[in-house]
Structure formats: C-alpha cells, structure tokens
C-alpha positions in Angstrom: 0.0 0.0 0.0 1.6 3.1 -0.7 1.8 5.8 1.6 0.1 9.2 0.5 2.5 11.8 -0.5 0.5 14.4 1.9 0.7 12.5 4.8 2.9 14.9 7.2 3.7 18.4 5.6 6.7 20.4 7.7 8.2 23.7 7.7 11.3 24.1 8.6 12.8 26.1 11.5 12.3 29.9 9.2 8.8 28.8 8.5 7.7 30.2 12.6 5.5 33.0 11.5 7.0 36.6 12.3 4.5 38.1 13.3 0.6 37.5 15.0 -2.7 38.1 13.7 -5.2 39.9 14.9 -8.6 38.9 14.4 -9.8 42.4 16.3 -8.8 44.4 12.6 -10.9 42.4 10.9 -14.1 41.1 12.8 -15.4 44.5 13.3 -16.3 46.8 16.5 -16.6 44.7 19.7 -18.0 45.5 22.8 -15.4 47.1 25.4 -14.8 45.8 28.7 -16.4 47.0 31.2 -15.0 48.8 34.4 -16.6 46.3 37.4 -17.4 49.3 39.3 -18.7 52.2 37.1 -19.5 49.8 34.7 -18.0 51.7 32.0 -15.7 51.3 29.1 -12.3 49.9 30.7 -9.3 52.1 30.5 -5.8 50.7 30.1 -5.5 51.6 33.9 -8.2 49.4 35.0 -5.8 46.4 34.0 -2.9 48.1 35.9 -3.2 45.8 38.7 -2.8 42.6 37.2 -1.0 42.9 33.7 2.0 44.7 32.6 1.5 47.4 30.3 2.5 45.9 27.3 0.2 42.6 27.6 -2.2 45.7 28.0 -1.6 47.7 25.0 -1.9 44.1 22.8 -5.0 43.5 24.7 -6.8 46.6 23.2 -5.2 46.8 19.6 -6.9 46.7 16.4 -3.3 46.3 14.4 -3.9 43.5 12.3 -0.5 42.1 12.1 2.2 42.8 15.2 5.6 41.4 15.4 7.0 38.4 17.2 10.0 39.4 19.4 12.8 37.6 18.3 13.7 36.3 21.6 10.2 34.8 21.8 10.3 33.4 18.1 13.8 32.0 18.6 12.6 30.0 22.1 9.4 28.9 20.0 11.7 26.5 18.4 12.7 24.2 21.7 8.2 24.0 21.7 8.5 22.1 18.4 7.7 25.1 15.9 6.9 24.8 13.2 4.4 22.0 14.4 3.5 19.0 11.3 0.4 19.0 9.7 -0.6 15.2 9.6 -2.9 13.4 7.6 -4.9 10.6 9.5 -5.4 8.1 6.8 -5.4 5.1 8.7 -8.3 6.7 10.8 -9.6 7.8 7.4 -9.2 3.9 6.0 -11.0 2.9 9.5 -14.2 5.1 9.2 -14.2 3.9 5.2 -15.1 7.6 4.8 -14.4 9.8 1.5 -13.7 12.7 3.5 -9.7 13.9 3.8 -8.8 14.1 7.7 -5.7 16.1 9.0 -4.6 17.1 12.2 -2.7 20.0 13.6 0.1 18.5 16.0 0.5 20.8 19.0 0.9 17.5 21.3 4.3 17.3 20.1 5.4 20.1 22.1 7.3 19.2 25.0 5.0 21.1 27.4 2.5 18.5 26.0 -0.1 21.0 24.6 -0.3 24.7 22.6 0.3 26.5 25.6 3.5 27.2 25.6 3.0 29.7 22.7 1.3 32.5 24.8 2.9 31.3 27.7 6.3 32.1 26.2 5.4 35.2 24.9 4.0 36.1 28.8 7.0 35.5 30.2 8.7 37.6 28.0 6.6 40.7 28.7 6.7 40.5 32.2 10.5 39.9 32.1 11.1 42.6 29.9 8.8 45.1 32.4 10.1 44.0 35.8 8.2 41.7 37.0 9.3 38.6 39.8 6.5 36.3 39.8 3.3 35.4 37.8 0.1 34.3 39.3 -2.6 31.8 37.5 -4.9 29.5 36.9 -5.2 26.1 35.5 -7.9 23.6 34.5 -6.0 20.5 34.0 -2.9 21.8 34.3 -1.6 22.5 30.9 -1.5 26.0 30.8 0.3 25.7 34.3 2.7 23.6 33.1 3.4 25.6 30.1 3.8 28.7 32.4 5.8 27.1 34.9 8.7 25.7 32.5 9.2 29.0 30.2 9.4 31.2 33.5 12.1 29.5 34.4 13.7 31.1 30.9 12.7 34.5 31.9 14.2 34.0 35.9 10.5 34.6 37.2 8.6 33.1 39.5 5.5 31.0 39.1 2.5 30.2 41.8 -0.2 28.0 40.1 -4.1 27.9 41.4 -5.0 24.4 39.9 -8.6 24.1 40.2 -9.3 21.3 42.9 -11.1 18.5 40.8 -8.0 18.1 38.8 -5.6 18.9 41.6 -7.0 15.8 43.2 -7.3 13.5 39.6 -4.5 14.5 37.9 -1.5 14.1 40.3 1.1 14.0 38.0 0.3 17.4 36.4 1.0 19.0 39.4 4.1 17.0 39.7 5.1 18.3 36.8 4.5 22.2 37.4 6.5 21.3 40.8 9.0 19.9 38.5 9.2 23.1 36.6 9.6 25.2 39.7 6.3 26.4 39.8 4.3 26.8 43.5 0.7 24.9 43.3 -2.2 25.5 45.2 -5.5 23.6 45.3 -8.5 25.9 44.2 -10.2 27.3 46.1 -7.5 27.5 48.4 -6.9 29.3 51.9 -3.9 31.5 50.3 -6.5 34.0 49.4 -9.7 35.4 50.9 -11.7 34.7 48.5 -10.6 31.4 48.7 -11.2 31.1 52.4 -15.0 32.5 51.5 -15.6 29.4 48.8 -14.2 26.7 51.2 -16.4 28.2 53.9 -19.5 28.2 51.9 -18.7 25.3 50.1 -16.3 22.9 51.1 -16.5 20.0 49.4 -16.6 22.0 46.1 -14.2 20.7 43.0 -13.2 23.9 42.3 -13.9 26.0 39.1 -11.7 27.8 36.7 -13.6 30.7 37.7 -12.9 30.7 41.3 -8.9 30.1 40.5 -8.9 33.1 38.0 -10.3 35.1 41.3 -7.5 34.0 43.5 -4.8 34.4 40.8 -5.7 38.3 40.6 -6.0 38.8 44.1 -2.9 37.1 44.4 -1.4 39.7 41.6 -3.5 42.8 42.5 -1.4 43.0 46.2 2.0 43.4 44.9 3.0 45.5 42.0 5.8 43.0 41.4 3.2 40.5 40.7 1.2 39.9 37.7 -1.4 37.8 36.6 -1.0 35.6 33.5 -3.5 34.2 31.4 -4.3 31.3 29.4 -7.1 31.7 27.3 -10.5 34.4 26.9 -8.5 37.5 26.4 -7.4 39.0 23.1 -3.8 39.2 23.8 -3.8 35.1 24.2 -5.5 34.7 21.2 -3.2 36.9 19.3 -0.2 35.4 20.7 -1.8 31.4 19.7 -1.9 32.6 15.8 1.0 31.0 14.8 -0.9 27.7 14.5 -3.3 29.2 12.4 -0.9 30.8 10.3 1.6 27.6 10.3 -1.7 25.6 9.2 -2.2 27.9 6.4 1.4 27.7 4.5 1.3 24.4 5.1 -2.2 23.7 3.5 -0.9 25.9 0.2 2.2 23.7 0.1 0.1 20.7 0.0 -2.8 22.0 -2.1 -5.5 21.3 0.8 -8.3 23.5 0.4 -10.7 22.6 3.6 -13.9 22.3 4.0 -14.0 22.3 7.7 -11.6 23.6 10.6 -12.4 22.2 13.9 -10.6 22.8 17.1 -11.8 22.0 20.8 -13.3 25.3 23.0 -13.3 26.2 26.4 -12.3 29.5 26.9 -11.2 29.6 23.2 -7.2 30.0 23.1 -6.6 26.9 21.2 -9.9 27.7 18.7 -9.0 31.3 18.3 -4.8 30.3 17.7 -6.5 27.5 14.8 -8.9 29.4 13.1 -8.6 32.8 13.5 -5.7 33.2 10.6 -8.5 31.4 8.5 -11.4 33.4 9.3 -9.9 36.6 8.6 -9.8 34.8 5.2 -13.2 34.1 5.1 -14.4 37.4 6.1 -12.9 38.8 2.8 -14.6 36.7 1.2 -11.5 34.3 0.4 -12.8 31.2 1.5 -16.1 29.1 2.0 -14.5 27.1 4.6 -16.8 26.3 7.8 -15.6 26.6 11.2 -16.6 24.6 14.2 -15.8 24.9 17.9 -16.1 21.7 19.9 -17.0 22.1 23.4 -18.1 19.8 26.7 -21.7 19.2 27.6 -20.1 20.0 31.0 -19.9 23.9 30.0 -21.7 24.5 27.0 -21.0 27.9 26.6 -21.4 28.3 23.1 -24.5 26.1 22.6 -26.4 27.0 25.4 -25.0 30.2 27.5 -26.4 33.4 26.8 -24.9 36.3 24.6 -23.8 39.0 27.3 -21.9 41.2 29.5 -20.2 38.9 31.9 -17.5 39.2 34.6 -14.4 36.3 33.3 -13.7 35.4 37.1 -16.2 34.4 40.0 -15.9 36.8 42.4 -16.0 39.6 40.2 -12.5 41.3 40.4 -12.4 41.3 36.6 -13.4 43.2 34.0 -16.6 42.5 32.1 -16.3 40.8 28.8 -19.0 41.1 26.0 -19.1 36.9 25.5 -21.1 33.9 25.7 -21.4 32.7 29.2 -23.2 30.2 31.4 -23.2 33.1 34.4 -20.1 33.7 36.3 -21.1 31.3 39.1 -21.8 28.8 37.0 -19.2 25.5 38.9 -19.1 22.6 36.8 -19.7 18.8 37.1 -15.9 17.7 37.1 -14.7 16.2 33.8 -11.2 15.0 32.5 -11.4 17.5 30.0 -10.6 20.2 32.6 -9.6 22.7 30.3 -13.0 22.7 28.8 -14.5 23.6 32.6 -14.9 27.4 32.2 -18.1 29.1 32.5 -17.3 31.5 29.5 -16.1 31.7 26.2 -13.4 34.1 24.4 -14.8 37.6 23.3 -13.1 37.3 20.2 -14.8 33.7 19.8 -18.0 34.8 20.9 -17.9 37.8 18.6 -17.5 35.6 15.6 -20.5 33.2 16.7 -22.8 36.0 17.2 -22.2 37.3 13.5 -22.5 33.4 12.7 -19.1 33.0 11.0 -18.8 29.5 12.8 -21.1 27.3 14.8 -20.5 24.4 17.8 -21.2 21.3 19.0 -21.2 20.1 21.7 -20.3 16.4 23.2 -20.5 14.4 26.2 -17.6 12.9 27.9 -17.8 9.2 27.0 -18.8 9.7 23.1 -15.3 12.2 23.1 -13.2 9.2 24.7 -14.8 6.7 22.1 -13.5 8.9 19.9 -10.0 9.6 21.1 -10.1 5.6 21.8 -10.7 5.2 17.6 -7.8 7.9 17.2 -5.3 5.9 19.4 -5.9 2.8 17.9 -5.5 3.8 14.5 -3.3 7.0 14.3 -1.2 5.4 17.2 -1.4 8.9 19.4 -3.6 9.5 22.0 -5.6 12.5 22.4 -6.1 14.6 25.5 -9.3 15.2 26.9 -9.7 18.5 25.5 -8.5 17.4 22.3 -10.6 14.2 22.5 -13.6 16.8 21.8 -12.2 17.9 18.2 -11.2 14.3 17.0 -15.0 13.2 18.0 -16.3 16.3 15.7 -14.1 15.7 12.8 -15.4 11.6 12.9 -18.8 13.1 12.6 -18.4 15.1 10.0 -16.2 12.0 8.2 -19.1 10.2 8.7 -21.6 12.6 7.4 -19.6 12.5 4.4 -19.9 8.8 4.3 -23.6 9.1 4.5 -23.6 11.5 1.6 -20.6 10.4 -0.7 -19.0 13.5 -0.1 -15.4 14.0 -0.7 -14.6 17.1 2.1 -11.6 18.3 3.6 -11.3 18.2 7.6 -8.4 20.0 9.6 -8.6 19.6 13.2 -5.9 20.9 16.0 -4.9 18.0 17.8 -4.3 21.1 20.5 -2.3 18.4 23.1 -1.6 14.4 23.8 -3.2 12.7 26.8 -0.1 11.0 28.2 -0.7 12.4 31.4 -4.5 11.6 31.2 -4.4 7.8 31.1 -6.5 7.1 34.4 -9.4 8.8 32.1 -8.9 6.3 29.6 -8.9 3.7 32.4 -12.0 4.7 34.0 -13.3 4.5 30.2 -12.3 1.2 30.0 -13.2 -0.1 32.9 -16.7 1.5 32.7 -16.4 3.6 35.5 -16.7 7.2 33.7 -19.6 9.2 33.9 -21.2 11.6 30.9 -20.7 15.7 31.5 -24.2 16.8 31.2 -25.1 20.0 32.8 
C-alpha cells in the first residue's frame, strides 16, 4: 500500500511565523470591557493591577499584524515550531469515509499542549517590564505547566491555582509544574480570601476555573511586582496562539489542501481562536467558503447553550466585564477530565464571531469524546487529550456525514495536546467507570 505523498507536511525552522494576527482588525467593533465598578468602558489603567503594560496595549489593539519578538520566536523552536500538519489516513481507512482528515500537532510540544505559545510570549513581557512572579490559573494543568517551565527562561517566579477537581485527579500534572519550579495550590484555596469564603461556603466543592482566576488576581492585584497571567479568553492570548493558524495555512498551500471544515476544541477559546482565526480573517474577505466549528463539553456549553452578554471572566467579580457567551459567572461545573473545557465563558473574540454566525458548535459528552479519542489511538497510534478528545470526536462526525452523503470534504482539526498524562481517564473509560458531562 503506498503511503500518500500528503501524509505529514513540515516547515522548517524559518517557517515560525514573524508576526501575530489579529482577528480584532478584521471582525469589526466589539463591545469594550467593562470597568466592574462604574460599569464603563475599561481604561488601560483598570488592567494596571494585574498585567503589565504591554500585555495591556496588545490587549486593546486593532493592528492587524504585530511582530514576534525575536527572543520569543527564537525560544518557539525548543516548543516544536513549526508544528507538522498530519494526515490521518489510517483513521480515514478505518471510518471507510471519503472525507480527507488532517490534524494540527500541538501534542508534540514538549509542554504536551499549545500552551506554551502565549505562555512564552507572557513571560517575556513580564521579564522585559520587571516583574518577579506570575500568578494563574489552571484547569487540567496544561496551561500551568506551560507557564511554569518558560518562567524558568525569563528568571520569574510562578505560583499556580490548579482548580481542585483536577488537583486531586491528575496528580502527576501538578508533579510536573512542581518539576518546573512552579508553587501549586488547590482551588479554592486558603492562600487568598476569597478562597477562604468558597471553602467556607462550600467545602467540598471541586473547584472552578472561575474561582482560581479570582484567587490568581487577588494574588497579583497585592503586589505591583506581581502579575497575573492568562491562558485563554482574552485578546492578547488569542493573538499570541496565531501561529498555528498561520503555520496551518502555509502548510495547506504547500500541500494544495483546500478545507472544507476547521475544527478545534473550545473552552475559553485559546486553542480555537490560535486554529482558526488566521483562517477566518480569510473568510471574512470573502476568500474562502471554509466552515468553522468549535467543539465544546456538555459539561460547560457555553457556546451552545449560555447566553450572549456582558459577563465578569472570574467568579468573584474582580475582573473586567467581557461582551461573551457565558453560562453566568457562578456557574461550577460537574468535574470532567477535559478540565480545560470547565470554564463558564467563552473568548470575546470567539464569541464575537459566533454571534455574527461565522462559525457554529457542537457540543459532546464525555464518553462519546473518549470513544472517539479511543478510535484515534488505535489507529493514528497517538492518544488524544481530553480536550483534544472533543475535536477528534467532531471531525469523525463530519467524516461520517460525508460517508452518509458520498461526499469527498476536507477536515483540519488541531490536535491542541496528547493525553499521556491523562491515562487514568482512559482507564475509568475502560473499565466503565466514567460518567457523561451533562449540565
């Protein structure tokens, strides 16, 4: 049998994009933050207290390109950049589907997920303005783990909120942060007063990514020398994620792929925006027909079933308040594997671009996502994570649907991280001890 000659499409080392795209230039006037207080349009001073002031100035910019330091595109190399473009014909064989499958490979970073790319870029900033130690959240601990390893590049500290559910399933990602240097706490936690108030009120609660977004900033919002460091929702992550997107793009000219669909997993939105935003600025000048779909968790259906409004992004309300799709602020819930998935909102950016209906979502229970990252393993020989597990399970539907019709479409999914380090979910799968994610 031979093998087909678009089955893994690099770039070498010169191919790291040189500079992010903004989907703000193109989508069209968004909503502003909101000042929590007064609400009122947010100045850049209302951000003072947790992010540095350049994170700040990419935050509110409608540039539509802006450059990559080179210190930051140089270190993008040692996360596996450029990342492969694969084609999954043996899942492809498997489904006996017409439809072309490839998969965006951001599990072959080191950090183990598409983190590190805003993470990196972070650290920089904060380096470059002063600043000894970052604060943040984490869901299932990639974004922590990503933060903790390139502080250590940057000689800045990093404390880690890991929201409790996971904390207490997923021992060896906090192992690993530790490894990296990072400090961890449980969320809610009694480092912070809000924390204390959660476990007071509710202490047996698994946590939410809400509540350790609160205790991050309150954490940062004490010290000047502190700043808080996010890993998805806000503009400056999304920008800073692009160079998948735009990675994705040269490769699909060099193989002559012109897709159908683009499907990446959603839960705040930094691996969907990094994906599909280079593309969609494409579609909105009318340059390709190409539909977009964000995969989410019936565990937080933000997309699907939240509500179009102003919102606050953290739980106790220290943050700003983001124009977004949102299941209410104090929304905790029901703990998954896919922990990354568990946040109560969804990007403005994102949520901008489903409310003028340039892409659409689905959204998937948590057995149906490991049957399909089970189907992945077995066949592509990588296995998924959780998150991930989400977009796999969308692009076999649509593979499917194309089986059903005779269709011969063109599916790119981001495979946004591997799931090495989330093998007692696929036990309790196989055993038959995992529960769905239903709201």
């Amino acid at each position: 049998m031979a093998i087909p000659k678009d089955i893994r499409i690099d770039l070498p080392p010169e191919g790291i994009p040189k500079r992010w795209y903004n989907l703000a230039a193109d989508i069209g006037q968004l909503e502003p933050p909101l000042n929590p207080g007064t609400r009122k349009p947010a100045s850049p001073e209302d951000f003072e207290a947790i992010f540095c002031k350049e994170i700040i100035r990419q935050e509110g910019s409608a540039e539509r390109y802006i450059d990559i330091p080179e210190e930051v595109r140089d270190n993008l190399v040692y996360l596996n950049r450029p990342a492969p473009l694969q084609r999954a014909y043996r899942l492809e064989r498997s489904l006996k589907t017409p439809a072309k499958i490839y998969f965006k490979r951001e599990d072959m970073s080191p950090l183990g997920s598409h983190k590190g790319n805003t993470a990196l870029a972070q650290a920089y900033f904060n380096a470059e303005a002063g600043i000894h130690t970052l604060t943040t959240e984490t869901g299932a601990g990639q974004w922590g783990t990503a933060l903790a390893m390139v502080s250590n590049l940057f000689d800045i500290d990093c404390t880690v909120f890991m929201v409790r559910g996971s904390f207490e399933q997923k021992p060896t990602r906090k192992a690993l942060m530790r490894t990296y240097g990072a400090t961890v706490h449980a969320s809610p936690s009694p480092q912070t007063e809000f924390g204390k108030k959660v476990l007071k009120e509710h202490p047996e609660t698994t946590g939410s990514l809400g509540i350790a977004i609160s205790e991050a900033c309150e954490m940062a919002a004490k010290d000047p020398n502190i700043c808080y460091s996010l890993g998805s929702v806000l503009n400056h992550v999304m920008l800073h994620q692009t160079v998948i997107g735009q990675e994705t793009m040269e490769q699909m000219r060099i193989g002559g792929i012109e897709p159908d669909y683009l499907i990446a997993c959603a839960g705040g939105g930094s691996n969907f925006g990094g994906f599909a935003f280079p593309m969609l600025g494409e579609k909105i000048q009318g340059r390709t027909d190409c539909q977009f779909i964000a995969a989410e968790s019936k565990a937080a259906p933000s997309l699907t079933e939240g509500e179009f409004k102003y919102d606050f992004g953290d739980t106790a309300g220290f943050t700003p308040l983001l124009m977004m799709y949102t299941l209410g602020q104090e929304f905790i819930p029901k703990g998954i594997h896919a922990g990354g998935l568990r946040y109560h909102g969804m990007a403005p950016l994102v949520s901008a671009a489903m409310d003028k209906g340039l892409i659409t979502a689905r959204a998937y229970e948590q057995l149906e996502t490991f049957e399909a990252g089970m189907a992945f393993a077995r066949t592509e020989g990588m296995v998924p994570a959780p998150e991930s597990c989400h977009a796999v399970k969308a692009a076999i539907d649509i593979a499917l649907e194309c089986k059903e019709k005779k269709e011969e479409k063109t599916i790119v999914f981001c495979m946004s991280g591997h799931g090495m380090l989330d093998l007692y979910g696929y036990e309790q799968y196989l055993d038959g001890t995992m529960q769905d994610s239903s709201v």
